[in-house]
FIKOLZA-1660 file (N, C-alpha, C; in steps of 0.1 Angstrom, whole numbers, plus 5000, padded with zeros to 4 digits):
% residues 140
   i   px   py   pz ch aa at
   1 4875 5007 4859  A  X  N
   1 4885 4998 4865  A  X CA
   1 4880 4984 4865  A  X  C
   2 4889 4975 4860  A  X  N
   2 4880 4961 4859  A  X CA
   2 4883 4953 4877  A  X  C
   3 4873 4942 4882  A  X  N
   3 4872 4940 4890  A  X CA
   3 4884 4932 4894  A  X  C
   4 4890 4929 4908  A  X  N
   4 4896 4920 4911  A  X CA
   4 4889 4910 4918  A  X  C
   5 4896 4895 4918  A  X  N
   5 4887 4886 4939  A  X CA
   5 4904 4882 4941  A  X  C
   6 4901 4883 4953  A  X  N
   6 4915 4873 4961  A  X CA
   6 4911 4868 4968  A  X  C
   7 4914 4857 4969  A  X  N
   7 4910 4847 4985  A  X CA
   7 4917 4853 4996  A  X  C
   8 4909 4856 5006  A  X  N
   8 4914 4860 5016  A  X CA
   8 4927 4852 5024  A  X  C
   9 4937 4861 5031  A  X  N
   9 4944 4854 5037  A  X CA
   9 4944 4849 5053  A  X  C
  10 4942 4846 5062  A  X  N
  10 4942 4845 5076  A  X CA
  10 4956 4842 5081  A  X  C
  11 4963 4849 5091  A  X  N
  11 4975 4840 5102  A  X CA
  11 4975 4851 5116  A  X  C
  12 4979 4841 5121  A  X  N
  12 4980 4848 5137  A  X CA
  12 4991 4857 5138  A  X  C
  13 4991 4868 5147  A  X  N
  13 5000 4877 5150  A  X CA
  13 5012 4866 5151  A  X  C
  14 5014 4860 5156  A  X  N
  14 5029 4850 5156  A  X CA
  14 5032 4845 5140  A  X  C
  15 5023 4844 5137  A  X  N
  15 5030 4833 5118  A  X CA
  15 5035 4847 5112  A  X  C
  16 5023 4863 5117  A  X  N
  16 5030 4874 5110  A  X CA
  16 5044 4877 5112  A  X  C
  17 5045 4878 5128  A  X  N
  17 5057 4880 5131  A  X CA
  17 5072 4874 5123  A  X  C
  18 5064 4855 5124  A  X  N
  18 5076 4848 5122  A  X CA
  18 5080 4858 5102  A  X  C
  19 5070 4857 5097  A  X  N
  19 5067 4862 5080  A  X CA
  19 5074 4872 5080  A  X  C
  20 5074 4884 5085  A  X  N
  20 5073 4898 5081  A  X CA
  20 5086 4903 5090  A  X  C
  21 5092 4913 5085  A  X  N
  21 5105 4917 5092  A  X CA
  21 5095 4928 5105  A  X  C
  22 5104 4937 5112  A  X  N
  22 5099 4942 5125  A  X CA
  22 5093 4954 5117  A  X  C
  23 5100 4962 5108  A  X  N
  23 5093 4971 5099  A  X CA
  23 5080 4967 5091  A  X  C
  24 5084 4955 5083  A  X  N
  24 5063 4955 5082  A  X CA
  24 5057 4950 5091  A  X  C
  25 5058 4945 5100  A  X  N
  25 5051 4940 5109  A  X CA
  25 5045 4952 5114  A  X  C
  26 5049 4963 5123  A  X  N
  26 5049 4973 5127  A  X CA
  26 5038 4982 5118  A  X  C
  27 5040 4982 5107  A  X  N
  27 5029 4989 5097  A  X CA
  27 5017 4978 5091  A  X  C
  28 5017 4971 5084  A  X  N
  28 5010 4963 5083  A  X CA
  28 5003 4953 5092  A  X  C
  29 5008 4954 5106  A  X  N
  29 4999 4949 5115  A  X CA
  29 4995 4959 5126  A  X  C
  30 5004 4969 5128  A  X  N
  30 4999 4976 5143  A  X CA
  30 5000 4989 5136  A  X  C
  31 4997 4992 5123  A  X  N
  31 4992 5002 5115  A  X CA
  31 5003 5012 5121  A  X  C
  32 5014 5010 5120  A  X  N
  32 5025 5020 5117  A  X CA
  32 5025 5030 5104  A  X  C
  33 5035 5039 5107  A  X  N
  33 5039 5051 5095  A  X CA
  33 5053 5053 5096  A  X  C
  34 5057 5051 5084  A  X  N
  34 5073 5053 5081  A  X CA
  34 5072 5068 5084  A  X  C
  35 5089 5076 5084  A  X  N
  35 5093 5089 5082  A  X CA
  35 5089 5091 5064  A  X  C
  36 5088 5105 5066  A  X  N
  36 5081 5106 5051  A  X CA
  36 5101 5111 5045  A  X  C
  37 5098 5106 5032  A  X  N
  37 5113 5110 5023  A  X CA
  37 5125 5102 5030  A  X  C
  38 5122 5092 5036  A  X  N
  38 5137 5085 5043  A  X CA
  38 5129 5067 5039  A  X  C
  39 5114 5066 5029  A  X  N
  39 5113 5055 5031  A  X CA
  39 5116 5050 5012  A  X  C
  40 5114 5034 5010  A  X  N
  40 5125 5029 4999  A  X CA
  40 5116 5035 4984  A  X  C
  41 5108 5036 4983  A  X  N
  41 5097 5039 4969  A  X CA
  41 5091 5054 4969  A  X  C
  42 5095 5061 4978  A  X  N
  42 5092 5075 4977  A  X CA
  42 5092 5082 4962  A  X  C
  43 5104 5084 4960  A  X  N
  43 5109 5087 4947  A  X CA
  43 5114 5075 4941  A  X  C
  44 5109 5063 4936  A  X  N
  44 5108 5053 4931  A  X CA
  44 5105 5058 4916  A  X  C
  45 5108 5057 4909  A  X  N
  45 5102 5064 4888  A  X CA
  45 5102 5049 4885  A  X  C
  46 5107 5038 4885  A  X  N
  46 5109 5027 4877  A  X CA
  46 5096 5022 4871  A  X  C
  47 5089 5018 4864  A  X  N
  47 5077 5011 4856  A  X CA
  47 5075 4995 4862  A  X  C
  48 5068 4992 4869  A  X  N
  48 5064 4980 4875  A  X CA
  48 5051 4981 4882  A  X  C
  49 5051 4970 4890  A  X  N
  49 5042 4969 4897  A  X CA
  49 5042 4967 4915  A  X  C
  50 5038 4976 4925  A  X  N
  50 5037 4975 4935  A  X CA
  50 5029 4962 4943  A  X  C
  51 5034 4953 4950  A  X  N
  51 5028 4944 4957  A  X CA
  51 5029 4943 4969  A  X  C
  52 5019 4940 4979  A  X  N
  52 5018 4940 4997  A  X CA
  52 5026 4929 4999  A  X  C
  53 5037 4934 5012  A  X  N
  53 5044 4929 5015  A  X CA
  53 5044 4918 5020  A  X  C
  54 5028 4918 5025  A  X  N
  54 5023 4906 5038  A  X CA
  54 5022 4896 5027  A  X  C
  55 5012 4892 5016  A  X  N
  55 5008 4884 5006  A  X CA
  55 5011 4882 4990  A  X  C
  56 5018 4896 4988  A  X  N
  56 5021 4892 4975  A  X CA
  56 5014 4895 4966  A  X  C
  57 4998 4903 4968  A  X  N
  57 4990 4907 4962  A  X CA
  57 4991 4921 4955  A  X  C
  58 4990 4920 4940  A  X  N
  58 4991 4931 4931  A  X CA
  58 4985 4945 4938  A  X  C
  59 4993 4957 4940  A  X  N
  59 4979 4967 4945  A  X CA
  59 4978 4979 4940  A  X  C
  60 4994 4982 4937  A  X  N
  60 4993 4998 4920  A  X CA
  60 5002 4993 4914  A  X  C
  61 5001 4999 4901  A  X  N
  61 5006 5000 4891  A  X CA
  61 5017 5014 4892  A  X  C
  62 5029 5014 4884  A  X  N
  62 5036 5023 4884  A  X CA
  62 5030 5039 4877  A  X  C
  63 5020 5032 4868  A  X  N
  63 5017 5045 4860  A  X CA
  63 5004 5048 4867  A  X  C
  64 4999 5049 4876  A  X  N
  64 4990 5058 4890  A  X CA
  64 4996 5061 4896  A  X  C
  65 5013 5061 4897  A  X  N
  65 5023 5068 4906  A  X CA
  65 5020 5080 4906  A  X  C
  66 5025 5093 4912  A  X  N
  66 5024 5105 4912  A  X CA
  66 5037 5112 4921  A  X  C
  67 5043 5119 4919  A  X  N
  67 5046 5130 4930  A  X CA
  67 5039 5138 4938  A  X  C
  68 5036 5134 4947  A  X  N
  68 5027 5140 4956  A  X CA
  68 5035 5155 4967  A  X  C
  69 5044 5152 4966  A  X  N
  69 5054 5160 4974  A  X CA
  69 5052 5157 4988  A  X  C
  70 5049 5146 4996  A  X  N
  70 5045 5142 5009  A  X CA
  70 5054 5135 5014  A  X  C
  71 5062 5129 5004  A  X  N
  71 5077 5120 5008  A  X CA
  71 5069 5107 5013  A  X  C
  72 5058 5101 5006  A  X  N
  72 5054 5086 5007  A  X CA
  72 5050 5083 4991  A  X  C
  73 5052 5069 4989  A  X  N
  73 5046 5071 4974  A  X CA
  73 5034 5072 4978  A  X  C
  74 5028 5077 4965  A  X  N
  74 5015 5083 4960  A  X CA
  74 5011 5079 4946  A  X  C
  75 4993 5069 4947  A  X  N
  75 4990 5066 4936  A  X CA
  75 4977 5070 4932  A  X  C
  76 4968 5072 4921  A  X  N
  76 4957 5080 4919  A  X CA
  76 4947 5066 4917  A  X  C
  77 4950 5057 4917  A  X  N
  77 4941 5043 4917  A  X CA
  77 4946 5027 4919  A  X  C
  78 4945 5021 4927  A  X  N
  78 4949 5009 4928  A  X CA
  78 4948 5005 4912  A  X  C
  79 4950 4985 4914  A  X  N
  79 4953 4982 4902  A  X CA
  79 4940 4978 4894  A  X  C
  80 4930 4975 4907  A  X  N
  80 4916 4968 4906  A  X CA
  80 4908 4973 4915  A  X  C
  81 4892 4970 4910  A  X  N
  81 4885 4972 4914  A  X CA
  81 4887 4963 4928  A  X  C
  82 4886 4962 4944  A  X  N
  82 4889 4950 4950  A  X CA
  82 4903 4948 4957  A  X  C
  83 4908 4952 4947  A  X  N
  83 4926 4953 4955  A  X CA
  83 4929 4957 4966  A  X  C
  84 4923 4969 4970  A  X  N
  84 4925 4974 4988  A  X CA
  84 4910 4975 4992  A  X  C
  85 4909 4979 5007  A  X  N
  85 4897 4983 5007  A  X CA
  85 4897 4994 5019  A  X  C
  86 4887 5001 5021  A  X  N
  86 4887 5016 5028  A  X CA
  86 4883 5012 5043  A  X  C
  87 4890 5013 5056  A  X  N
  87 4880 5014 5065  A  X CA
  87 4886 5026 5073  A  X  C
  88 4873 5029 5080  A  X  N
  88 4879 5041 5093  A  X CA
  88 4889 5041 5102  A  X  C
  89 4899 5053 5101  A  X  N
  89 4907 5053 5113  A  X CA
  89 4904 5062 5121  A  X  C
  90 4900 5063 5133  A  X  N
  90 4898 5074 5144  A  X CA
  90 4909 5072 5154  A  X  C
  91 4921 5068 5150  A  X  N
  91 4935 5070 5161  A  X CA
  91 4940 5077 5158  A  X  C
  92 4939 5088 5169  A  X  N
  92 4952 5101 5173  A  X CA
  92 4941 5112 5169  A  X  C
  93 4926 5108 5174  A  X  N
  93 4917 5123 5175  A  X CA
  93 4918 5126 5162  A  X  C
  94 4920 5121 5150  A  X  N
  94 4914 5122 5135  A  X CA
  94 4906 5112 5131  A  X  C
  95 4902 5115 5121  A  X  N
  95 4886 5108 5114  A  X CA
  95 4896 5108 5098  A  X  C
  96 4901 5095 5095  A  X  N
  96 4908 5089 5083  A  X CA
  96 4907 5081 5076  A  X  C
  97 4905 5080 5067  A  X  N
  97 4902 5071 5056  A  X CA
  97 4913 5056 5055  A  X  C
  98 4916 5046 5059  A  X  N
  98 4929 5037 5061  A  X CA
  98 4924 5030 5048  A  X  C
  99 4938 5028 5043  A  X  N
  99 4939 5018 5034  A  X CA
  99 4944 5003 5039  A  X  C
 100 4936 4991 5034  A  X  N
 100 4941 4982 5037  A  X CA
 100 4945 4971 5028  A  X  C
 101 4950 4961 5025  A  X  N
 101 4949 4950 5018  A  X CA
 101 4937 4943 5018  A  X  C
 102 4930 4939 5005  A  X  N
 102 4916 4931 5004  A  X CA
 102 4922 4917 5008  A  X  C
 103 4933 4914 5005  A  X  N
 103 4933 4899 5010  A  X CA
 103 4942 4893 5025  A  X  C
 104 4950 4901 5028  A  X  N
 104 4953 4898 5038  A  X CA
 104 4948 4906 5050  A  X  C
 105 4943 4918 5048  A  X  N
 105 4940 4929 5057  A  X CA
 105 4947 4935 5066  A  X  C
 106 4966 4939 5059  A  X  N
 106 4972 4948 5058  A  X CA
 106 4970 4960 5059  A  X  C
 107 4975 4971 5067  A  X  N
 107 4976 4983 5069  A  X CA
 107 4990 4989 5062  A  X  C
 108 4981 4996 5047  A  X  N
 108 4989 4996 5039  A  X CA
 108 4990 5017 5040  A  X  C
 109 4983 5021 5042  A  X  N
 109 4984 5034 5043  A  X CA
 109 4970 5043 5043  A  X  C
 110 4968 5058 5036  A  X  N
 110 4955 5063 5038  A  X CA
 110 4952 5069 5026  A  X  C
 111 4936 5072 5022  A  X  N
 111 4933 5075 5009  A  X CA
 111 4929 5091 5013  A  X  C
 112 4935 5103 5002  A  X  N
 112 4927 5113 5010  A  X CA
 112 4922 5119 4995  A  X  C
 113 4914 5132 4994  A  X  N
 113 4908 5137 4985  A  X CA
 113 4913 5152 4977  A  X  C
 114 4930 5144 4980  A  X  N
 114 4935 5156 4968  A  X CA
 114 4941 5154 4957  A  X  C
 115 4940 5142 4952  A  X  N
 115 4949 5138 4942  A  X CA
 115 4946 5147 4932  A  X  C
 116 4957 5137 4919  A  X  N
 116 4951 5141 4906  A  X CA
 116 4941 5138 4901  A  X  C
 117 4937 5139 4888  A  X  N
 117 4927 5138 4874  A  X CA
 117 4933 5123 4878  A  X  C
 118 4927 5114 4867  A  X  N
 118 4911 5111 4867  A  X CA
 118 4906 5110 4878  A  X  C
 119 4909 5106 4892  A  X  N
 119 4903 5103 4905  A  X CA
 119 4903 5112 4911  A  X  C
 120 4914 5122 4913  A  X  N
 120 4912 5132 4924  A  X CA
 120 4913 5126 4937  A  X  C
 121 4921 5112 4938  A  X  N
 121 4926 5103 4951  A  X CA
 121 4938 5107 4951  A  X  C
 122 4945 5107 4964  A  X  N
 122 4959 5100 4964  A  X CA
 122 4956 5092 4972  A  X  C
 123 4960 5079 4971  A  X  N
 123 4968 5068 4982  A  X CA
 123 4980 5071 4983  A  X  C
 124 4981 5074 4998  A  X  N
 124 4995 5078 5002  A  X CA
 124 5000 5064 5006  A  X  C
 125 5008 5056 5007  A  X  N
 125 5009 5043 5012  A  X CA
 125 5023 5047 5019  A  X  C
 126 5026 5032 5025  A  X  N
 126 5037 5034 5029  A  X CA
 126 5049 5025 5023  A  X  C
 127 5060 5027 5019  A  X  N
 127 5071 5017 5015  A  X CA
 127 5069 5006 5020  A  X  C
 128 5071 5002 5035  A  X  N
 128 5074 4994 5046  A  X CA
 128 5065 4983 5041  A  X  C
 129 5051 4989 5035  A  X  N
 129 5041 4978 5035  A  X CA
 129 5039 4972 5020  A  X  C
 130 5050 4977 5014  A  X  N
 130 5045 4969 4999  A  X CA
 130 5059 4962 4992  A  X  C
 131 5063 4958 4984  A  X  N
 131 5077 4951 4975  A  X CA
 131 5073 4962 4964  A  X  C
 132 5082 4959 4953  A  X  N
 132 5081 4963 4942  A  X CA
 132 5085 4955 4931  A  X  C
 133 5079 4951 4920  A  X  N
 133 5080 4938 4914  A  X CA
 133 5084 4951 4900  A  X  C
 134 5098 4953 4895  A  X  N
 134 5101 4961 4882  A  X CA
 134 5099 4952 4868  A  X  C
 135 5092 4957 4856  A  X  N
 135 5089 4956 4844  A  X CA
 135 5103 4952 4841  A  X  C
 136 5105 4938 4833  A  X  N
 136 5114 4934 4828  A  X CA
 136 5126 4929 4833  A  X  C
 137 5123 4927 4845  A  X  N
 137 5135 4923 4856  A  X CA
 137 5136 4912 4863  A  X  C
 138 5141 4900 4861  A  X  N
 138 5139 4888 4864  A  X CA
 138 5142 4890 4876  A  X  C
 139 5134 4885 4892  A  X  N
 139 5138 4890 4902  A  X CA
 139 5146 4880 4907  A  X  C
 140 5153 4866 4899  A  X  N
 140 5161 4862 4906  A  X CA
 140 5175 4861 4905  A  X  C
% end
């Protein structure tokens, strides 16, 4: 996987707030979790590219998508080496793997150890916390 850098981002819970609607705020800052199967990329198939909602930062690719049957999307590798990064969650009496954003340090979802081939990852992520930028689609 080739490397990424991003300059990190910094803003206070208030610039988040003013930025972010109450749903990513809620996930991406106070590490929320959507309902699984009721959120917008679940069953998403289209070919593009997934970006964090907070920054804008590239983080999967459509083709590490997977069906995971969990009702969150599910990817078997970010886009880069760098793109998220792993820290511990021990809220709610579990020991969890959290995914975050490398550049703004979004709480983007969790990595666990059942995926597919080649990685044998899934990142479960959550809708709430990313956009979706579609192949060949002028977004304006």
């Amino acid at each position: 996987m080739k490397p990424c850098v991003r300059d990190k981002i910094e803003r206070s819970e208030e610039e988040w707030k003013r930025t972010l609607s109450p749903e990513q705020f809620k996930i991406l800052r106070q590490h929320g979790t959507e309902m699984p199967f009721r959120n917008r990329y679940w069953d998403n198939r289209a070919k593009g590219m997934y970006l964090c909602a907070g920054c804008s930062s590239e983080l999967f690719h459509s083709d590490t998508k997977f069906d995971s049957r969990t009702g969150w999307p599910s990817f078997w590798a970010p886009i880069c080496d760098g793109a998220v990064e792993v820290v511990a969650d021990k809220r709610f009496g579990m020991c969890r793997n959290a995914i975050i954003c490398a550049r703004c340090g979004g709480h983007l979802g969790h990595v666990f150890e059942d995926g597919p081939p080649p990685t044998g990852l899934r990142y479960c992520m959550n809708s709430g916390a990313m956009e979706f930028k579609e192949e060949g689609v002028d977004p304006k």
